[in-house]
FIVOFI-35257 format. One record per atom (N, C-alpha, C): x, y, z; residue in one letter. Coordinates in steps of 0.02 Angstrom, whole numbers, padded with zeros to 5 digits, always signed. Last residue first. Layout:
! residues N
XYZa/...
END
This chain:
! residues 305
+07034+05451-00601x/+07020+05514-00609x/+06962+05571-00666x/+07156+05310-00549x/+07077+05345-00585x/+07067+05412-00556x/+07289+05241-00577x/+07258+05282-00544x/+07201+05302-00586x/+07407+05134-00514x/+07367+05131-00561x/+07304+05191-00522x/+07602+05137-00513x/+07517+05147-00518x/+07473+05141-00538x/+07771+05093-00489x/+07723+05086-00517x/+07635+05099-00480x/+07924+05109-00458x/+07878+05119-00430x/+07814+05139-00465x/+08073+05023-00460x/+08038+05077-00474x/+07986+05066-00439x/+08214+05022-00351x/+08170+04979-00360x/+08112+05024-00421x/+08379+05061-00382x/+08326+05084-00358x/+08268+05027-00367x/+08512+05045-00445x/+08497+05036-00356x/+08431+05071-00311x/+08466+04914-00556x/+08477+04986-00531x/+08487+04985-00461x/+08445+04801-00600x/+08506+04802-00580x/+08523+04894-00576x/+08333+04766-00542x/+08333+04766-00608x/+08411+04820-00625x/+08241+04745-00428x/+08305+04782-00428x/+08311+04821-00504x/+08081+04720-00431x/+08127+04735-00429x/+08199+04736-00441x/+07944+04852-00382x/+07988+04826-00436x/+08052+04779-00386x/+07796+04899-00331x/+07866+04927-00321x/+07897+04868-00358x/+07623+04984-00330x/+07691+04911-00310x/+07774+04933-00331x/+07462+04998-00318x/+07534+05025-00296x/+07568+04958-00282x/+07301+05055-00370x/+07342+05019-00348x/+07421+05032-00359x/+07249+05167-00362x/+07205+05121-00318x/+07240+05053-00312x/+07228+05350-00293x/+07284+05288-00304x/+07246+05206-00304x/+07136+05463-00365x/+07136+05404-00321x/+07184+05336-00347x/+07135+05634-00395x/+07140+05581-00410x/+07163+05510-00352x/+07093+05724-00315x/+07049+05713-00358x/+07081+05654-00382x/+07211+05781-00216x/+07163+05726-00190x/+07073+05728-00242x/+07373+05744-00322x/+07312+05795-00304x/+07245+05746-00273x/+07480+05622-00274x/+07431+05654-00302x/+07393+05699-00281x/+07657+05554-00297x/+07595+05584-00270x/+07560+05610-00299x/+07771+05394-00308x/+07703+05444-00337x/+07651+05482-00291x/+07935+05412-00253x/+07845+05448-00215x/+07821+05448-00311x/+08071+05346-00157x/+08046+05358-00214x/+07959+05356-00216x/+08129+05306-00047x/+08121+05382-00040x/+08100+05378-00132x/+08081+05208+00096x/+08049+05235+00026x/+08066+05312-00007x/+08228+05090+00107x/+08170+05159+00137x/+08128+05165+00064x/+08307+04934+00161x/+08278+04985+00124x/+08222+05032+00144x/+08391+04855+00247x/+08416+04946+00263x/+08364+04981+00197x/+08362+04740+00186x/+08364+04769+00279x/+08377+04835+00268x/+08405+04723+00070x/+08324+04736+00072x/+08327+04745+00160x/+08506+04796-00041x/+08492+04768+00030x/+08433+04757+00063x/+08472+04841-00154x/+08534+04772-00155x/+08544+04754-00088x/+08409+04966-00185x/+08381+04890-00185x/+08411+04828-00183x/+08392+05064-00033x/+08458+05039-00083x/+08406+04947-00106x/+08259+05104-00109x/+08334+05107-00090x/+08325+05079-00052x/+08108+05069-00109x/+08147+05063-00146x/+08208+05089-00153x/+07974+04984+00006x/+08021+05027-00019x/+08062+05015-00074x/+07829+04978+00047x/+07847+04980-00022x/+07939+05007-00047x/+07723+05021+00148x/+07790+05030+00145x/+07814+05047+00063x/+07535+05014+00075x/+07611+04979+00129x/+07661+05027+00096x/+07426+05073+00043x/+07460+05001+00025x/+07530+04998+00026x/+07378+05181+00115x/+07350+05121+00105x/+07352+05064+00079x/+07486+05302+00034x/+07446+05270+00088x/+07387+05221+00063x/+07549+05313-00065x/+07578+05248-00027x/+07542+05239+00043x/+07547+05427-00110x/+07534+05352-00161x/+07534+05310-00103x/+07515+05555-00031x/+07550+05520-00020x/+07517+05445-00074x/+07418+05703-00095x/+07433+05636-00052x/+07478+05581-00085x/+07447+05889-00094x/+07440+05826-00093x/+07420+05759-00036x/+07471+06040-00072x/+07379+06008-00063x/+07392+05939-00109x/+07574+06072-00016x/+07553+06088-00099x/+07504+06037-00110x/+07595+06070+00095x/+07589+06149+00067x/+07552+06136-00003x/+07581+05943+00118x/+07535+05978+00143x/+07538+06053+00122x/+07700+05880+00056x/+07614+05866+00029x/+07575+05918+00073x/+07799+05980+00097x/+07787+05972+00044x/+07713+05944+00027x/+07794+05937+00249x/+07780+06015+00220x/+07739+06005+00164x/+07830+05791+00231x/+07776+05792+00267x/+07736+05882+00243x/+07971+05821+00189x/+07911+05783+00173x/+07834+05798+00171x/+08024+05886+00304x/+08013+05912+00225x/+07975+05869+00196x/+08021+05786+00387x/+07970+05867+00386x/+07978+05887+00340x/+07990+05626+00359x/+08053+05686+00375x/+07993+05731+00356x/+07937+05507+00318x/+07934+05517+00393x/+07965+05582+00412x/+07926+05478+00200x/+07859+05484+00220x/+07894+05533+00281x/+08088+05514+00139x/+08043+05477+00162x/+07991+05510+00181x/+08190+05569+00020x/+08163+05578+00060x/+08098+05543+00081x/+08231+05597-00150x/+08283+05576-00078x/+08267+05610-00018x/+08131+05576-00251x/+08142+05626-00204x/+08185+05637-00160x/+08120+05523-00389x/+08155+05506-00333x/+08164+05579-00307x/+07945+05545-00453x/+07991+05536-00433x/+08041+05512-00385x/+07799+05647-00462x/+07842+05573-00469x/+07890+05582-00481x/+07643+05698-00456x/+07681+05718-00463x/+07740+05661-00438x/+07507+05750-00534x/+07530+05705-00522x/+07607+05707-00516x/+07324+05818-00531x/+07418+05821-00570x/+07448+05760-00496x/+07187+05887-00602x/+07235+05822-00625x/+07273+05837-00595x/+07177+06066-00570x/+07173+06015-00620x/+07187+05943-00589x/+07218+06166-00497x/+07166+06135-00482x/+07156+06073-00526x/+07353+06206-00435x/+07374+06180-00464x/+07270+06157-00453x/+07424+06284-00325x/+07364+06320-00354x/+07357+06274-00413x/+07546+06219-00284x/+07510+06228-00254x/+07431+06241-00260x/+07651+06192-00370x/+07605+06148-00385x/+07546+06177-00331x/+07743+06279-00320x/+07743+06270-00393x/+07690+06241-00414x/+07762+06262-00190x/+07738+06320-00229x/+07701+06337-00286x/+07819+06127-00191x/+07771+06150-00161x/+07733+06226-00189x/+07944+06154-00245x/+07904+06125-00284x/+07831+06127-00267x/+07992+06247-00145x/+07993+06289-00211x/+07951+06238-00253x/+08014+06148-00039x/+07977+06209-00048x/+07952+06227-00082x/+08095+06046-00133x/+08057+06034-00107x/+08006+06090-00083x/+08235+06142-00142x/+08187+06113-00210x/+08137+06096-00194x/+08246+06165-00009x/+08219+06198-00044x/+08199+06196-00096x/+08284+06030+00030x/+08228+06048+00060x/+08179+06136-00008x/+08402+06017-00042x/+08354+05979-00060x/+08294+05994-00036x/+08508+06126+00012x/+08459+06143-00081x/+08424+06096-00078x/+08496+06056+00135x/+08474+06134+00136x/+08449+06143+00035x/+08580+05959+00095x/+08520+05956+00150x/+08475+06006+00102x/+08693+05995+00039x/+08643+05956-00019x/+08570+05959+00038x/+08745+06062+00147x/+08728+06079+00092x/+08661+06058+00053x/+08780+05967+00236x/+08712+06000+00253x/+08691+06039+00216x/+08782+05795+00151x/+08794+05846+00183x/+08755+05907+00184x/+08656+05717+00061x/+08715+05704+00103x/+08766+05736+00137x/+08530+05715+00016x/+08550+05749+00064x/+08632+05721+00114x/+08525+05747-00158x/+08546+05680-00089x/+08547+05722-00034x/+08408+05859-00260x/+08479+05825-00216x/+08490+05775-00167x/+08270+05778-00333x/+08309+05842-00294x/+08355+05817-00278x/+08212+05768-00457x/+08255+05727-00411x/+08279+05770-00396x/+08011+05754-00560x/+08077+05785-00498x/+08116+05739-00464x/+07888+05779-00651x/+07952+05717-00635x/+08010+05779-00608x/+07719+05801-00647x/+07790+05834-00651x/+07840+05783-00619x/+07598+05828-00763x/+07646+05767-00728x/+07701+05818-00716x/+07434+05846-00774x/+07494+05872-00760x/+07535+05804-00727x/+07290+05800-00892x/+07320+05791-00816x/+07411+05837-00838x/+07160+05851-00973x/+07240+05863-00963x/+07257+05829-00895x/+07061+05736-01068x/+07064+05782-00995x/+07138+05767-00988x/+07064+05683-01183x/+07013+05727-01182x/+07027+05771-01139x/+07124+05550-01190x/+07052+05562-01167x/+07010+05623-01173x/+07254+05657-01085x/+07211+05549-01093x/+07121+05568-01098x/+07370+05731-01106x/+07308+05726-01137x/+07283+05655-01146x/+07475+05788-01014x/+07464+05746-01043x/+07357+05732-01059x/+07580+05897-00979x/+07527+05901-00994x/+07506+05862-01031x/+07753+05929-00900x/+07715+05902-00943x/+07634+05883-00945x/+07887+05968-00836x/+07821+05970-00804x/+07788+05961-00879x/+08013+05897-00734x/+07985+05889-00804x/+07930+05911-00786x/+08180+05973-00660x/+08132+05957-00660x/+08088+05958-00750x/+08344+05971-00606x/+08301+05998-00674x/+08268+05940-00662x/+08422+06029-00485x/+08429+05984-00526x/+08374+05972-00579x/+08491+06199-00415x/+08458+06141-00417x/+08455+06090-00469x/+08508+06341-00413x/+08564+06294-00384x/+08534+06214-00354x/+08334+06389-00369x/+08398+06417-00399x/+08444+06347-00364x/+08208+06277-00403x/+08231+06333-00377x/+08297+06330-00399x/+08143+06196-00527x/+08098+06252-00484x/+08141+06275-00435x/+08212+06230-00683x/+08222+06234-00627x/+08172+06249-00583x/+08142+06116-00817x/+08149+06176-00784x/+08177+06180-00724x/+08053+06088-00971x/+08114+06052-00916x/+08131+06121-00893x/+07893+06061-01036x/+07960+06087-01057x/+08024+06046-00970x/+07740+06044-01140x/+07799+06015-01091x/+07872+06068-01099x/+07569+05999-01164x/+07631+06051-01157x/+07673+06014-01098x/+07509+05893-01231x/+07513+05942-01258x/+07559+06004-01237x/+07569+05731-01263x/+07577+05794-01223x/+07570+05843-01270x/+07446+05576-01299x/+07509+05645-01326x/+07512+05697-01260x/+07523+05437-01235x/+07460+05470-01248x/+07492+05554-01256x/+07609+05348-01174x/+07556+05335-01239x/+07527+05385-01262x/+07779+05434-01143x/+07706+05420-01127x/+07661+05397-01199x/+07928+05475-01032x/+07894+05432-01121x/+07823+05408-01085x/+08014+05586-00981x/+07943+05567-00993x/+07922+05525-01061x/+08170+05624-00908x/+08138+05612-00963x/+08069+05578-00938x/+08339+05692-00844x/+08273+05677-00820x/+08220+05645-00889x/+08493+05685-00757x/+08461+05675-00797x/+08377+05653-00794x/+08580+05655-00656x/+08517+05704-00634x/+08464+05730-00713x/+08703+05591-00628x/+08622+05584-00610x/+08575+05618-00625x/+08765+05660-00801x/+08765+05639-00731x/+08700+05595-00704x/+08753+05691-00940x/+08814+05675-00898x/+08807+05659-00835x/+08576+05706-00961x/+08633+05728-00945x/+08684+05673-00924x/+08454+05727-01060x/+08455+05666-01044x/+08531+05712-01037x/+08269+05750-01068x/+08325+05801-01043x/+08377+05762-01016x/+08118+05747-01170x/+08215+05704-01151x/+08254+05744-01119x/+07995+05680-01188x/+07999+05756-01179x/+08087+05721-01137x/+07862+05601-01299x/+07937+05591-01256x/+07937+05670-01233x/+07779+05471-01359x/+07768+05547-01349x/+07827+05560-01290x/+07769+05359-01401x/+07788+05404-01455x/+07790+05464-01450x/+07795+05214-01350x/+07790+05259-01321x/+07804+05334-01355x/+07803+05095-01403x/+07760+05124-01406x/+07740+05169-01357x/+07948+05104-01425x/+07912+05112-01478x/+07864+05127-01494x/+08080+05096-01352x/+08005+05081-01325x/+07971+05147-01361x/+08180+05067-01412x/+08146+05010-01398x/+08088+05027-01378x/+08249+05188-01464x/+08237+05148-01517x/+08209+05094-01488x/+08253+05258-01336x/+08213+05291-01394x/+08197+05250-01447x/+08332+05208-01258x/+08245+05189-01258x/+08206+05199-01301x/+08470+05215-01309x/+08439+05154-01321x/+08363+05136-01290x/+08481+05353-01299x/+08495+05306-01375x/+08463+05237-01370x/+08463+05376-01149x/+08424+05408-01221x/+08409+05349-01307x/+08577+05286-01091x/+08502+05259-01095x/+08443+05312-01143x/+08660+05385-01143x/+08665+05314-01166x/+08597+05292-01163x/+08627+05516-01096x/+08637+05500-01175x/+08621+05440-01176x/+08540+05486-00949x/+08589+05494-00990x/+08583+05480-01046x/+08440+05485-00820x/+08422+05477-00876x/+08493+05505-00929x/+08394+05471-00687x/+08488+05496-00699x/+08472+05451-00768x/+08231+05444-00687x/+08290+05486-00681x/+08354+05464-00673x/+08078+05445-00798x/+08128+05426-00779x/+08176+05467-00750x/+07897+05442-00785x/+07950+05467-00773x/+08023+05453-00761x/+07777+05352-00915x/+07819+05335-00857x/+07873+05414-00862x/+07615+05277-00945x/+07667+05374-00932x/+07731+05345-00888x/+07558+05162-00935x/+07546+05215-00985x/+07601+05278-00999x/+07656+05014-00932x/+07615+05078-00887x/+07617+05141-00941x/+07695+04879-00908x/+07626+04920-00988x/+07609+04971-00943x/+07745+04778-00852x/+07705+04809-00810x/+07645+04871-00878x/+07815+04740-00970x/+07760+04687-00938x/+07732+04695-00879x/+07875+04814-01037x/+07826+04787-01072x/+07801+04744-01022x/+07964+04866-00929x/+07889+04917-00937x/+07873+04867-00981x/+08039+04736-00926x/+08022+04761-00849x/+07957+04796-00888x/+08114+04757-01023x/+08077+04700-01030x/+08023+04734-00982x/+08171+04865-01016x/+08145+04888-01065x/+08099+04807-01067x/+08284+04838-00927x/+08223+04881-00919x/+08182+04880-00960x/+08358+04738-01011x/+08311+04721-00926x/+08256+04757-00941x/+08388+04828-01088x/+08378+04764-01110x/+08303+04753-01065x/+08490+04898-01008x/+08417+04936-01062x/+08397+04899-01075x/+08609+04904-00912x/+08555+04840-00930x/+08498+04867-00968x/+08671+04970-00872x/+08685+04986-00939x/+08645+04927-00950x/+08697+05110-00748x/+08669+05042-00755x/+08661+05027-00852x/+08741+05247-00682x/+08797+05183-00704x/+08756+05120-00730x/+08630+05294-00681x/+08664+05340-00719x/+08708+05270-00747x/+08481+05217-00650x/+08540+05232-00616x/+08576+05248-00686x/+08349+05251-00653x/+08362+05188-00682x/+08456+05165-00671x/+08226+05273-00562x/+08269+05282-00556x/+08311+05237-00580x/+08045+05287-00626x/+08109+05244-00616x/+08160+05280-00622x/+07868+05275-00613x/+07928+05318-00607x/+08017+05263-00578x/+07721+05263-00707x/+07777+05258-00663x/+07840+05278-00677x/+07530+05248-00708x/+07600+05274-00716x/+07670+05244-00681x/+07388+05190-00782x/+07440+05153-00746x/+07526+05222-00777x/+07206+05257-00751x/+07291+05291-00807x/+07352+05240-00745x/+07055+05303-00815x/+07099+05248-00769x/+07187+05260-00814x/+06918+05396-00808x/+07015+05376-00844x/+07032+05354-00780x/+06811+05444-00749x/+06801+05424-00816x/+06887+05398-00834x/+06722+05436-00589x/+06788+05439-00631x/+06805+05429-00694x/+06613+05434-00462x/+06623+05429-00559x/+06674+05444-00556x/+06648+05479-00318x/+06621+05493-00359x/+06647+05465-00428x/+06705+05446-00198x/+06713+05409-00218x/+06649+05411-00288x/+06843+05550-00110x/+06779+05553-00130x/+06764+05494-00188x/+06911+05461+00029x/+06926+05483-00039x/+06855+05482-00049x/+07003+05434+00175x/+06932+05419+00133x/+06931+05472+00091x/+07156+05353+00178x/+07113+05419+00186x/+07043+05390+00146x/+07248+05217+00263x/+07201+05247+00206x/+07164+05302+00215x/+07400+05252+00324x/+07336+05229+00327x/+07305+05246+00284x/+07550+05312+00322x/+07523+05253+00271x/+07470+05248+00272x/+07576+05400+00437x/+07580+05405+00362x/+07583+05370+00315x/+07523+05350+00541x/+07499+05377+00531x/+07534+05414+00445x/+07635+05225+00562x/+07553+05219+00549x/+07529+05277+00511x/+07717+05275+00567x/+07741+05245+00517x/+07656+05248+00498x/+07708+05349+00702x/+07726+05384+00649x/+07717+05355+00570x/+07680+05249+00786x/+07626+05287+00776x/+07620+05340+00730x/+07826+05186+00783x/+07745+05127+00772x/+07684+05180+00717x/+07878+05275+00840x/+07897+05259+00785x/+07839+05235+00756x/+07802+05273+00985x/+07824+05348+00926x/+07826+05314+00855x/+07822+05147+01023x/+07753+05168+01010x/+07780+05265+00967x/+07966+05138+01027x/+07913+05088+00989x/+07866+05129+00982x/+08010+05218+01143x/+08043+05231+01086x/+07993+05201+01022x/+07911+05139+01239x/+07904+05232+01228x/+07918+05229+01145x/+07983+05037+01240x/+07908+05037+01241x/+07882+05112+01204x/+08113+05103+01293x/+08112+05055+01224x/+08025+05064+01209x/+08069+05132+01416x/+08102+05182+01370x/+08089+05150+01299x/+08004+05033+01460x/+07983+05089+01482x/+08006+05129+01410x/+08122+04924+01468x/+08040+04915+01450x/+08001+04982+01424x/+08219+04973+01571x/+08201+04976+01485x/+08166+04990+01448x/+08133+04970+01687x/+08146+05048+01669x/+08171+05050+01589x/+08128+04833+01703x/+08058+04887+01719x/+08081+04945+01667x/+08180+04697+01649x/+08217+04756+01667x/+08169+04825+01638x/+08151+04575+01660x/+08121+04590+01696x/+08169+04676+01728x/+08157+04495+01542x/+08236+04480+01586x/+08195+04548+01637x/+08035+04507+01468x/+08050+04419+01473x/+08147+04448+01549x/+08071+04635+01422x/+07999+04594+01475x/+08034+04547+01513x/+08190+04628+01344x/+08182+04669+01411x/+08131+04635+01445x/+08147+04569+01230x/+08179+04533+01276x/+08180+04567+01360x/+08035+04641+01175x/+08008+04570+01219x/+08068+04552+01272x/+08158+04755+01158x/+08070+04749+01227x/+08059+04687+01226x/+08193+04675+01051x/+08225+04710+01112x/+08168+04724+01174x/+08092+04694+00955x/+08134+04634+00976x/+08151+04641+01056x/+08042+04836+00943x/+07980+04756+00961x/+08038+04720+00978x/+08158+04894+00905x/+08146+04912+00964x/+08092+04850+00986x/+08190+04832+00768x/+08220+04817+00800x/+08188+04824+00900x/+08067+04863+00718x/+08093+04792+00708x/+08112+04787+00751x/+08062+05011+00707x/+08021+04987+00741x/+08018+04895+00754x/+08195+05050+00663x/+08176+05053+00727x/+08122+05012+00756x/+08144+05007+00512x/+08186+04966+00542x/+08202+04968+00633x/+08050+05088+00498x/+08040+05048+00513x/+08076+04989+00532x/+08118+05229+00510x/+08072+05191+00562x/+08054+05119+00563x/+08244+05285+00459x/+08223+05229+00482x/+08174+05203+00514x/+08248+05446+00450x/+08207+05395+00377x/+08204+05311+00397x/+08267+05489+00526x/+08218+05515+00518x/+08201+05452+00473x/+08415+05505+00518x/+08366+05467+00576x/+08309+05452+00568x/+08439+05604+00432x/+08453+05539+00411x/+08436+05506+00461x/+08405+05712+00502x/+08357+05693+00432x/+08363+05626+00417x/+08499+05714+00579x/+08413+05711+00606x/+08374+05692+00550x/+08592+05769+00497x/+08596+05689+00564x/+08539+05690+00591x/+08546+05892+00448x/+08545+05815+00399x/+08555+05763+00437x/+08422+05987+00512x/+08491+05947+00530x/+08508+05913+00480x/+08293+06022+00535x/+08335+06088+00537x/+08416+06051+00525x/+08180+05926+00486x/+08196+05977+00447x/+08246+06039+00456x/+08197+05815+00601x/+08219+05808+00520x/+08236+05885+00478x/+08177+05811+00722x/+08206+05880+00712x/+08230+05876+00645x/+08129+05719+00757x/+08095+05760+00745x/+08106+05821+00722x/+08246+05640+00761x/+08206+05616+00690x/+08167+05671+00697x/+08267+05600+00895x/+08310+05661+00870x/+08255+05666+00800x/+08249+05484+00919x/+08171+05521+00928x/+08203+05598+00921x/+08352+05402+00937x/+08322+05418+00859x/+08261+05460+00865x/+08424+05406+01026x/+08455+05465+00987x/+08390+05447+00939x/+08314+05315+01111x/+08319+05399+01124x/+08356+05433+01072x/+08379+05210+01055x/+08307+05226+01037x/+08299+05294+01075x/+08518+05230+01091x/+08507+05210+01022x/+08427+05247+01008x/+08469+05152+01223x/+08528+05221+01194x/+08519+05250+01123x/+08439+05041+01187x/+08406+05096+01231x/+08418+05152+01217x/+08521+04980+01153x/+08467+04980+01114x/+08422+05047+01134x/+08609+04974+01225x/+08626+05004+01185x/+08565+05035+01141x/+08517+04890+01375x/+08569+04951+01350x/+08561+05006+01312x/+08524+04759+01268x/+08461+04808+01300x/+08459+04884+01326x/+08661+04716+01258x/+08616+04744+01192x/+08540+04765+01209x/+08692+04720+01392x/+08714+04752+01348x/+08682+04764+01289x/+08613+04602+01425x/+08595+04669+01454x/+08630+04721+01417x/+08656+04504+01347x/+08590+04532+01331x/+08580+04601+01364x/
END
């Protein structure tokens, strides 16, 4: 035990590295465990108490209450203006995986969540050919469907009046920005998957798709809504930039965690898949999917505005 009080120890100092998410990718990828830190570090402290080792206690206790106070503070509920709203609009966003060939599944999955707008990504020919002929009642599309992950698409009830597919920065992965008409009143959708951050490359172009989307949406007064797989948590500074340069909120405050990678392990899952919103519109309800033999969970809303 003293050994795994120790390590644990050890361990909970490299992860308060996490602050330095936005200059590193081994900081970024720290960055995205908290809550599994925070599992693990509560365990480990009781045991430290209970074996009466002062100066653990101390460090681990420390390491806990950061993590604790981080997870907190980017989930809690904001107070929202709680004026009339005339449209209630259920959206969502799925990472349906490039390799997954279950269209069947999926295509059961939206008839029985019925969400009005959905964004999809690593959207390919194959899954093109086969949503286009099942989900039927979805008659308003905008398809940018590629050879790889990074395929993107919008099937919605309700017509778009403007749409197209775009880069928001150079040496990046193609974004949807679309103008959906519910009602009368435009809302904006934009569907984005920035790069993995898996080396410091993909780091560095994912933060800056992230910037550059910030920009993009910044002056943005209308409706808008913005969804996707982001490959990035509540808890990393690019994160955290992004809603605050570009005058959002977080879907996921005030109704939990919710995660969705890797969905074939549920101990190691994060949230790096986001509906966010302009703070005119109000998240009011939020859930997450699952597997459905992607390695993503999706991520479903229901929002008034």
């Amino acid at each position: 035990m003293t050994a795994l009080i120790r390590l644990t120890c050890i361990a909970g100092l490299i992860s308060l590295t996490a602050v330095f998410s936005a200059f590193h990718v081994l900081f970024d990828w720290l960055s995205h465990f908290r809550m599994q830190y925070v599992v693990l570090l509560f365990a480990v402290t009781v045991i430290a108490v209970f074996r009466h080792q002062r100066t653990s206690v101390l460090i681990l206790s420390t390491c806990l209450v950061f993590h604790a106070t981080t997870v907190y503070s980017s989930l809690r509920a904001l107070n929202q203006a709680t004026a009339a709203k005339s449209n209630t609009l259920k959206v969502m966003t799925s990472n349906v995986w490039a390799n997954n060939s279950d269209y069947d599944g999926y295509v059961d999955y939206v008839q029985t969540v019925n969400p009005d707008v959905i964004v999809i990504q690593e959207y390919t020919t194959a899954w093109d050919d086969a949503l286009t002929t099942q989900l039927v009642q979805y008659p308003h599309t905008l398809r940018y469907p590629e050879e790889n992950p990074f395929g993107i698409a919008v099937f919605s009830k309700y017509p778009l009046t403007d749409g197209r597919a775009f880069l928001v920065s150079r040496n990046t992965t193609p974004s949807i920005d679309v103008t959906v008409d519910v009602n009368g009143t435009a809302l904006k959708i934009l569907g984005t998957h920035p790069l993995p951050p898996v080396s410091l490359v993909t780091h560095h172009l994912r933060n800056e798709h992230l910037e550059a989307l910030a920009e993009f949406i910044r002056y943005e007064s209308g409706p808008t809504i913005v969804m996707g797989d982001l490959n990035i948590t509540p808890w990393s500074q690019p994160f955290q930039h992004l809603v605050a340069r570009a005058g959002l909120l977080d879907g996921r405050r005030g109704h939990g965690v919710l995660p969705t990678w890797p969905s074939w392990f549920y101990p190691l899952q994060i949230p790096i898949d986001h509906i966010l919103v302009k703070p005119s519109i109000t998240v009011t309800e939020l859930e997450n999917s699952e597997a459905l033999k992607s390695d993503h969970r999706s991520l479903s809303a229901t929002v008034n505005f």
